[in-house]
C-alpha positions as CSV (number, residue, x, y, z in Angstrom):
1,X,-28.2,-177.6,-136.0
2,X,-29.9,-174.7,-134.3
3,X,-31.2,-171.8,-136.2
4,X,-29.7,-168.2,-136.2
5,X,-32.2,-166.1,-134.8
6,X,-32.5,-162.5,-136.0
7,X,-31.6,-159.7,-133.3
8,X,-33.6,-156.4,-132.7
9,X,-31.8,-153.3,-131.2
10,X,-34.6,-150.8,-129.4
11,X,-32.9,-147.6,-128.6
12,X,-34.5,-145.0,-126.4
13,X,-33.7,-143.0,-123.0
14,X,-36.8,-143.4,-121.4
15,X,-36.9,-146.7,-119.5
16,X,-40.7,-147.1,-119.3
17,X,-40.4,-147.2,-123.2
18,X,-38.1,-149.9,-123.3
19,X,-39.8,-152.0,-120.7
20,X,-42.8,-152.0,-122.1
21,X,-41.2,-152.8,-126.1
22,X,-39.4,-155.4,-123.8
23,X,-43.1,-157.3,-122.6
24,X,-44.3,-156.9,-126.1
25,X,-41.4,-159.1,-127.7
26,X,-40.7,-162.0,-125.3
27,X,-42.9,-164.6,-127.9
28,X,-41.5,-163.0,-131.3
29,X,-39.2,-165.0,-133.4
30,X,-36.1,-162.9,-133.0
31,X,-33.8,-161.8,-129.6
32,X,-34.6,-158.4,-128.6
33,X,-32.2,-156.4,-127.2
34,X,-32.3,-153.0,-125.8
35,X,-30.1,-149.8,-125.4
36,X,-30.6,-146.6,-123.5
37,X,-28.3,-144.4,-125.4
38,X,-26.6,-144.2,-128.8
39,X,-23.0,-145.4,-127.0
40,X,-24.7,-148.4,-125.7
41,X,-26.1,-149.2,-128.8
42,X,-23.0,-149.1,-131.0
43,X,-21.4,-151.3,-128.5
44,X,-24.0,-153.8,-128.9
45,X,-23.2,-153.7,-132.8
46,X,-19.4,-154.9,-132.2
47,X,-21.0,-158.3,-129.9
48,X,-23.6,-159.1,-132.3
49,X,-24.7,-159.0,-135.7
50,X,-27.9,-156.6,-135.5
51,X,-30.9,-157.0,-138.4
52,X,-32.8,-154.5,-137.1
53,X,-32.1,-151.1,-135.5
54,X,-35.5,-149.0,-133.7
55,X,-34.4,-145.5,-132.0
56,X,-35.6,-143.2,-131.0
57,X,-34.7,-139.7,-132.5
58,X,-34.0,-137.3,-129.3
59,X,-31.4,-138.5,-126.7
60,X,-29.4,-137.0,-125.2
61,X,-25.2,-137.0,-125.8
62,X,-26.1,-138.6,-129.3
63,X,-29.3,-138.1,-131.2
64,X,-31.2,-141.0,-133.2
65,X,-30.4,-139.3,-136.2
66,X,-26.4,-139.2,-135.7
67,X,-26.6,-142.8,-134.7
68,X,-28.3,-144.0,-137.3
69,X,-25.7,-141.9,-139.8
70,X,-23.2,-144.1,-137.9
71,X,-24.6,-147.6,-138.6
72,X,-25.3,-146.7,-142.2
73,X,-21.7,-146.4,-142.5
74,X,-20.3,-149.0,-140.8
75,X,-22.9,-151.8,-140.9
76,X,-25.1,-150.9,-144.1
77,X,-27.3,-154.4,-144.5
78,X,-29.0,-153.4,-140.8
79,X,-32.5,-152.4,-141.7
80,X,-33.4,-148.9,-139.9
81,X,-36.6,-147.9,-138.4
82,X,-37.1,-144.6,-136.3
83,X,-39.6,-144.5,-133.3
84,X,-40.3,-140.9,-132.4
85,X,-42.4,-138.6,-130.9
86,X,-40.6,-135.8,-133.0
87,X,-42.4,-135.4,-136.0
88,X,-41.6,-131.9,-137.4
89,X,-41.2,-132.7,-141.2
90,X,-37.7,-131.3,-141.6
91,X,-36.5,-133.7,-138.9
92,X,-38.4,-137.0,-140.5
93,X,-36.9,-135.9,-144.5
94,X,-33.2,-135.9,-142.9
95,X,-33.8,-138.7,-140.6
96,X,-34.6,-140.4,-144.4
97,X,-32.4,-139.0,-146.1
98,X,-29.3,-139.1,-144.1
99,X,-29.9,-142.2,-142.6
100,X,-31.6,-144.4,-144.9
101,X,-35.0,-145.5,-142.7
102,X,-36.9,-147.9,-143.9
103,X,-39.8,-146.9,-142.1
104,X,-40.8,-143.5,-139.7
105,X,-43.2,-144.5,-137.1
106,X,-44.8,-141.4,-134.9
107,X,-45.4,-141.7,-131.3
108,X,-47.4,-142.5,-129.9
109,X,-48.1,-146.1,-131.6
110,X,-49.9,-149.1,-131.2
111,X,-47.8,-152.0,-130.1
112,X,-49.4,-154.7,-132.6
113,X,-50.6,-152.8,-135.4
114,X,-47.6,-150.7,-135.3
115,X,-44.3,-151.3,-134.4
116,X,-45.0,-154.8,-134.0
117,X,-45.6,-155.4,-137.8
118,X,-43.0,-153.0,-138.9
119,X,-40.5,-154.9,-137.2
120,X,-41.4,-158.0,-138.5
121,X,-41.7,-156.7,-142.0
122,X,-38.1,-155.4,-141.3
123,X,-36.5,-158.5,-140.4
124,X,-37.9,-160.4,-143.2
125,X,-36.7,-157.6,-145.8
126,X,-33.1,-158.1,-143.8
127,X,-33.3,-161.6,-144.2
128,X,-34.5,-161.4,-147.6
129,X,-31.7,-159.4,-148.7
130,X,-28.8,-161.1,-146.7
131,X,-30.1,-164.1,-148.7
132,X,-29.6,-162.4,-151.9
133,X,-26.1,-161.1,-151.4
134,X,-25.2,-164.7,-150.3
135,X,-26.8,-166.3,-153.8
136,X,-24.9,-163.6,-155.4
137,X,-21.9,-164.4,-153.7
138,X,-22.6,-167.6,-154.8
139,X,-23.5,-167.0,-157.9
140,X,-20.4,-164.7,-158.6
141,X,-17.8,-167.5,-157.0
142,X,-19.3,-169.6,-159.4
143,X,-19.3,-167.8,-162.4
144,X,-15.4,-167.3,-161.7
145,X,-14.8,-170.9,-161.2
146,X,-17.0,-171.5,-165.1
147,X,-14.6,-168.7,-166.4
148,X,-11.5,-170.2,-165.0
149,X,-12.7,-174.1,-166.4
150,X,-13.4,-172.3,-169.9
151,X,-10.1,-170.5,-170.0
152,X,-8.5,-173.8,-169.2
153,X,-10.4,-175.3,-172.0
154,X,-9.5,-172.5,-174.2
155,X,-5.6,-173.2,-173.3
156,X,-5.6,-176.9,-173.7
157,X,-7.6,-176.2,-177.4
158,X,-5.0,-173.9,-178.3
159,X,-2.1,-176.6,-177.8
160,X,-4.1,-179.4,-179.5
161,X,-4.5,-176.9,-182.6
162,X,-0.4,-176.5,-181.9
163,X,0.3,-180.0,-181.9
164,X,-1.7,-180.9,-185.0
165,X,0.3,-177.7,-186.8
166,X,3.4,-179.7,-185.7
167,X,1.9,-183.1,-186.6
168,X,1.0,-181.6,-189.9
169,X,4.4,-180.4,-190.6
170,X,6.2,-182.8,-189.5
171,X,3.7,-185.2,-191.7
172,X,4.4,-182.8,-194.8
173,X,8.3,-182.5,-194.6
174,X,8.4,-186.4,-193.5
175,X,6.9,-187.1,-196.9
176,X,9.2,-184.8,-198.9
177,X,12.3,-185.9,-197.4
178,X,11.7,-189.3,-198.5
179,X,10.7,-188.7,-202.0
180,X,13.9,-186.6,-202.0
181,X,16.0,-189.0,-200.1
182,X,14.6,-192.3,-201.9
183,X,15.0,-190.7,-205.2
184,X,18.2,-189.6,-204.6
185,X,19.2,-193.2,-203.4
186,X,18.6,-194.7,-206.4
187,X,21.4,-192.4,-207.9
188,X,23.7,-192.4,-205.2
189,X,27.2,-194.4,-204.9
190,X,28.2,-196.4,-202.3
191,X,29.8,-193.2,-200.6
192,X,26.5,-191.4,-200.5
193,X,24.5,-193.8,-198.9
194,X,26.1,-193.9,-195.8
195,X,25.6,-190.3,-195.9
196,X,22.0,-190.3,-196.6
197,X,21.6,-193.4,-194.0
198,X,22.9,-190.4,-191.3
199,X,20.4,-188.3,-191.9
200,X,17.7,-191.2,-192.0
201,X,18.9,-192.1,-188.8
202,X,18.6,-188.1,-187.3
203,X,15.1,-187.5,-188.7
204,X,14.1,-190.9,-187.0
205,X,15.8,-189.6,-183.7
206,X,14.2,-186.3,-183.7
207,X,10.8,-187.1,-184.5
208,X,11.0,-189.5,-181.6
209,X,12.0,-187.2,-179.2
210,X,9.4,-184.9,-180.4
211,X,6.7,-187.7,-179.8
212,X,8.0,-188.0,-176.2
213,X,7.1,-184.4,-175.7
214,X,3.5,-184.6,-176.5
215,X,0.6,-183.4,-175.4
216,X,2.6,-179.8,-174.8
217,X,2.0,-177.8,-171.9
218,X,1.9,-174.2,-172.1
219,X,3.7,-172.5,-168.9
220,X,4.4,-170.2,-167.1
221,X,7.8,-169.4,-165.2
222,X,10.2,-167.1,-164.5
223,X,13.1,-166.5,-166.7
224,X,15.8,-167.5,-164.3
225,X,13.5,-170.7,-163.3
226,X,13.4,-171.6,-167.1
227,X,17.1,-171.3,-167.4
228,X,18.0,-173.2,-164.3
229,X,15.8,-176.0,-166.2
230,X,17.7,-175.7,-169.5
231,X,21.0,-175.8,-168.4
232,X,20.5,-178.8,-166.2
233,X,18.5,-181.3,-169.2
234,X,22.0,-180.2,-171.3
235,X,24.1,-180.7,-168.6
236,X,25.5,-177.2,-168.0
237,X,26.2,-176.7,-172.1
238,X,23.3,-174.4,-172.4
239,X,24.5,-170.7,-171.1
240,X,22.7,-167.7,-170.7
241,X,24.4,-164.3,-170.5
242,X,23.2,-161.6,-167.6
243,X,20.8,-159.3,-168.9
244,X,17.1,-158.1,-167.9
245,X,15.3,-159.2,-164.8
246,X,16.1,-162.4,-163.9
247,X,12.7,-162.9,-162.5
248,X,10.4,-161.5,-165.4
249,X,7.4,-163.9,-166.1
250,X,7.1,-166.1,-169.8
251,X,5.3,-168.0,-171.1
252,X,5.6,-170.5,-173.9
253,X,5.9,-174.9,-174.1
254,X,9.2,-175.5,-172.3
255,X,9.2,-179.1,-173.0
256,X,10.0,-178.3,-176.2
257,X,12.4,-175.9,-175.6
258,X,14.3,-178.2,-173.7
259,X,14.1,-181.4,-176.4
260,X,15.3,-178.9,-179.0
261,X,18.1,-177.5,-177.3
262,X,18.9,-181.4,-175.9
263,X,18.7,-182.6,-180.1
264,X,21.0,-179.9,-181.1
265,X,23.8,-180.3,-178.5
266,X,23.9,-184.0,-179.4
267,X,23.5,-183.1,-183.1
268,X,27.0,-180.5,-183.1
269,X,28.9,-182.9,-180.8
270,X,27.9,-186.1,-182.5
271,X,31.1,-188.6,-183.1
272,X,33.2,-186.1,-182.9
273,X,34.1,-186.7,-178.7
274,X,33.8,-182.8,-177.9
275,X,31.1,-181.2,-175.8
276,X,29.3,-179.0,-178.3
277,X,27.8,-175.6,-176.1
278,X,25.0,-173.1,-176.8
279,X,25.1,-169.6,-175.9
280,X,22.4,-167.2,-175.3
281,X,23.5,-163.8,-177.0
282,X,20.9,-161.7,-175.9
283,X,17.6,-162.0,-173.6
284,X,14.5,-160.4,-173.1
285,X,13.9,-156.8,-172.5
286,X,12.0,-155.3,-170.1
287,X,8.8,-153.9,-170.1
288,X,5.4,-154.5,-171.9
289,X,6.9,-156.0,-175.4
290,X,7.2,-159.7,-176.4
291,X,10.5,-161.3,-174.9
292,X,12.9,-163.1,-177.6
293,X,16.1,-164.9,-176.6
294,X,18.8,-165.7,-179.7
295,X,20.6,-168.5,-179.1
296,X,23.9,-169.7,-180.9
297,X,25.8,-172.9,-181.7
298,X,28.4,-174.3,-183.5
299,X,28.8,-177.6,-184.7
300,X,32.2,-179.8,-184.0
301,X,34.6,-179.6,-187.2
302,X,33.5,-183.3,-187.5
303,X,30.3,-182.6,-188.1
304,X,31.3,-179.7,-189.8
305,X,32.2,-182.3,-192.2
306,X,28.1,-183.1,-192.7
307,X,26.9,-180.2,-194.6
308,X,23.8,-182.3,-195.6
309,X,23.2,-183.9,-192.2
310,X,23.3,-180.4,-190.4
311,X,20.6,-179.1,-193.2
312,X,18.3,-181.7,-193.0
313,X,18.4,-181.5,-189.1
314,X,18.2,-177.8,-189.4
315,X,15.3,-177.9,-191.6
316,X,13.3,-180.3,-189.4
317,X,13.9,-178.3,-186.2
318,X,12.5,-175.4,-187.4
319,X,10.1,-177.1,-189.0
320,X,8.5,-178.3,-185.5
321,X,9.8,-175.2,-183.7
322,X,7.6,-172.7,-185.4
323,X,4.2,-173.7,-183.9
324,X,6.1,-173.0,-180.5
325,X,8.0,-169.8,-181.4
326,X,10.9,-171.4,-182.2
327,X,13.1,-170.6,-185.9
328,X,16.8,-172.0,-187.0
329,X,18.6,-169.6,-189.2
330,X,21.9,-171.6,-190.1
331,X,25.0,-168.9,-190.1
332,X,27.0,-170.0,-193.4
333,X,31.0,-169.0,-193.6
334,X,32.6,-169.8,-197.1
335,X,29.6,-171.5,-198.3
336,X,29.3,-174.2,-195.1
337,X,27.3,-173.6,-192.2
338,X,29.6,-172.9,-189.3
339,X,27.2,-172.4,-186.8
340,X,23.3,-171.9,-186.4
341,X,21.0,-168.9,-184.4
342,X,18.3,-170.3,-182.7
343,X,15.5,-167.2,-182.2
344,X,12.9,-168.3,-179.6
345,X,9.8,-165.6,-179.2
346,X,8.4,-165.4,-175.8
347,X,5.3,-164.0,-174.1
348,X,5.3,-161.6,-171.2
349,X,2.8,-162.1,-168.5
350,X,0.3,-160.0,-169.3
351,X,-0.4,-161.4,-172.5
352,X,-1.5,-165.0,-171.6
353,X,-4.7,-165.6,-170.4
354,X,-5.4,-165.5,-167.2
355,X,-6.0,-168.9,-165.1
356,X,-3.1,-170.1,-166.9
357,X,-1.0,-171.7,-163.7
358,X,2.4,-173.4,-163.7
């Protein structure tokens, strides 16, 4: 692969000047290339990319110091050297000032010891500094991509710590339901067991279905996305009403959302042959607060029937749910639970961490 070589822009209006820059620079390391007025050497700038830029200061049409203003602005890493036989000290300070030289050389100069070596100094300093911004670059590309690996790290620790709070308290209330539930075997008729063999049989069936879940993903989606998603694992029973932007951004472990809401339609219609349904009565707001949806079911007058069954399902739920924003407040009418509010706490956008992706 062949080298990029360096160019060097000469500027100057006398010809003699630039033919004899011209001999001088036929064996140096770079391309030379030559302009005899400060049009000329702009349009040079849009062909190549220029390291080096030597004018002269008085030309006519556009002077050295307006041209040099120019490719300050528009190609700042071009190192900037004035050749000139103008050397009144006002002229050199604003040449410096205004145009940011990097060296002033008075004519009139020896070839070798003068512009020779300045123009060599000045295309390793370009070199030296294009080489920096590209480490940097690199550098700054990579420190993104570290960020965006530890945020992800950060993410995926935070739903291991979620899914050992639900293993935890699914462990805990396991354990109690049993010495409850064995205990209260013992004492039970013939009538009761049946009854208590229901709810065995429930606990089983949710904590499976919560097992299938894991590892939880934390996601991001838009609300009418999530919905779509919801209402076709429940086959069309879970509704939400119209409300705030359809399209607002949350975050939160849909997977679970979707096993919970899946467990509780089969939980209201169970034996009873009618399609149980669950209704969103309101959605998130908009603007900068944390969304929350309520949701609300009823079970079938069958398993209306199940007081203890609907408790103990109840009281798992929201067991599991909490680690993932989830609650179960069971709505009681004449002592019996007639129907159950499910609240589900959601994050807006701007509250996740970024590099989270869907």
């Amino acid at each position: 692969m062949t080298e990029k070589r360096n160019a060097v822009l000469f500027v100057d209006d006398e010809q003699h000047i630039l033919t004899a820059i011209r001999r001088a620079t036929i064996d140096e390391p770079f391309d030379a290339l030559f302009a005899g007025s400060g049009a000329t050497a702009l349009q040079a700038f849009e062909e190549r990319e220029i390291s080096v830029i030597v004018t002269d200061m008085r030309m006519p049409v556009m002077d050295g110091l307006t041209l040099l203003k120019t490719i300050r602005e528009k190609y700042p890493a071009t190192v900037r050297v004035v050749l000139s036989g103008y050397t009144q000290l006002s002229q050199v300070l604003s040449s410096i000032n205004q145009g940011e030289i990097f060296q002033f050389i008075p004519k009139p100069w020896k070839m070798e010891e003068e512009l020779l070596w300045t123009v060599r100094r000045a295309v390793e300093r370009y070199n030296i500094e294009t080489e920096r911004n590209v480490l940097q670059a690199s550098l700054a590309k990579k420190n993104a991509a570290y960020v965006h690996i530890l945020q992800e790290m950060s993410q995926k620790l935070a739903n291991e710590r979620r899914d050992i709070s639900g293993f935890k308290n699914i462990s805990r209330w396991t354990l109690n339901f049993w010495e409850e539930r064995l205990s209260g075997c013992l004492i039970a008729s013939a009538g009761k067991a049946n009854e208590v063999e229901e709810q065995f049989r429930w606990v089983e069936k949710i904590q499976n279905a919560y097992m299938d879940i894991l590892p939880t993903v934390f996601e991001i989606k838009e609300f009418q996305q999530l919905a779509a998603e919801i209402r076709l694992a429940s086959a069309g029973r879970v509704q939400f009403l119209d409300g705030s932007d359809p399209k607002m951004l949350l975050g939160g472990c849909h997977d679970f959302a979707r096993m919970l809401f899946k467990t509780l339609l089969e939980l209201h219609a169970a034996d009873s042959g009618e399609a149980a349904a669950v209704t969103a009565l309101n959605r998130p707001q908009d603007g900068g607060g944390k969304g929350a949806v309520v949701f609300e079911s009823s079970p079938s007058p069958a398993m209306q029937e199940r007081q203890l069954t609907l408790e103990v399902a109840y009281s798992l739920l929201d067991t599991l749910g909490q680690p993932y924003g989830f609650v179960l407040l069971p709505q009681t009418e004449n002592g019996r639970i007639a129907k159950v509010r499910v609240g589900w706490q959601l994050q807006p956008q701007k509250e996740m961490s970024p590099g989270v992706s869907t």
